[in-house]
C-alpha positions in Angstrom: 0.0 0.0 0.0 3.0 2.3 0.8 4.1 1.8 -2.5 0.6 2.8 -4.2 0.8 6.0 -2.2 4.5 7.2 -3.3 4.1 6.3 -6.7 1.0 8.6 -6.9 2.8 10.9 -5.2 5.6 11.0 -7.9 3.4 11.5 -10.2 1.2 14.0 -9.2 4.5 15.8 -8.3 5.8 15.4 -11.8 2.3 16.4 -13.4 2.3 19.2 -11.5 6.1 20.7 -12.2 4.7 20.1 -16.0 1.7 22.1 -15.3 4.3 25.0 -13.7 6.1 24.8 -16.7 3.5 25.5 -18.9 2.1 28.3 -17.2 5.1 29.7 -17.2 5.4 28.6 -21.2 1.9 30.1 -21.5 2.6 34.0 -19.7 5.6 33.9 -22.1 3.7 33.5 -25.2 1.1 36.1 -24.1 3.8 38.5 -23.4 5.5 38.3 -26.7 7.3 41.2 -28.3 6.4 40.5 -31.8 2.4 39.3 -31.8 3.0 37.1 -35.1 5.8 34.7 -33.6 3.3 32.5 -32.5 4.6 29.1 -31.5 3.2 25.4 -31.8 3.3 24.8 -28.6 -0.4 24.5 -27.0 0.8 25.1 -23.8 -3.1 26.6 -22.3 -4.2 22.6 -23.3 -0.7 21.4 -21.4 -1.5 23.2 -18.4 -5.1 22.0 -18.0 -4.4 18.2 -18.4 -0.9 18.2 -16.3 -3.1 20.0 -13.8 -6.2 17.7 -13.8 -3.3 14.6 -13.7 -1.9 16.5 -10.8 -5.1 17.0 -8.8 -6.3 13.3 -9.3 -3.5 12.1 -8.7 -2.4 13.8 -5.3 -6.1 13.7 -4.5 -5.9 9.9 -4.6 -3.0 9.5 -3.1 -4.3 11.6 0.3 -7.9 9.7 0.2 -5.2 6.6 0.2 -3.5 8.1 2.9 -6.5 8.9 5.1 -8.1 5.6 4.2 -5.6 3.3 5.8 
């Protein structure tokens, strides 16, 4: 059970140092110098799913946690 926990505890950690990464890939884009350099880089949808991972993920691992 302890290793259920810390593995959903790596990865909620990783999913959220994505989701920090992408914001921060995000607030540069929308603070560009030139407007038409836009990249291919959909880093709004990044954020959102590393987030969600993140949340379920560190979610599950404290109901696992409190649950024991």
């Amino acid at each position: 059970m302890d290793d259920q926990r810390l593995l959903l505890v790596a990865i909620g950690g990783i999913a959220l140092a994505v989701a920090a990464f992408a914001w921060s890939g995000d607030h540069r884009r929308m603070r560009r110098r030139n407007p038409d350099a836009v990249g291919c880089m959909p880093w709004t949808s990044v954020f959102f799913w590393a987030l969600l991972a993140a949340c379920v993920a560190l979610g599950a691992a404290v109901r696992a946690w409190l649950g024991r």
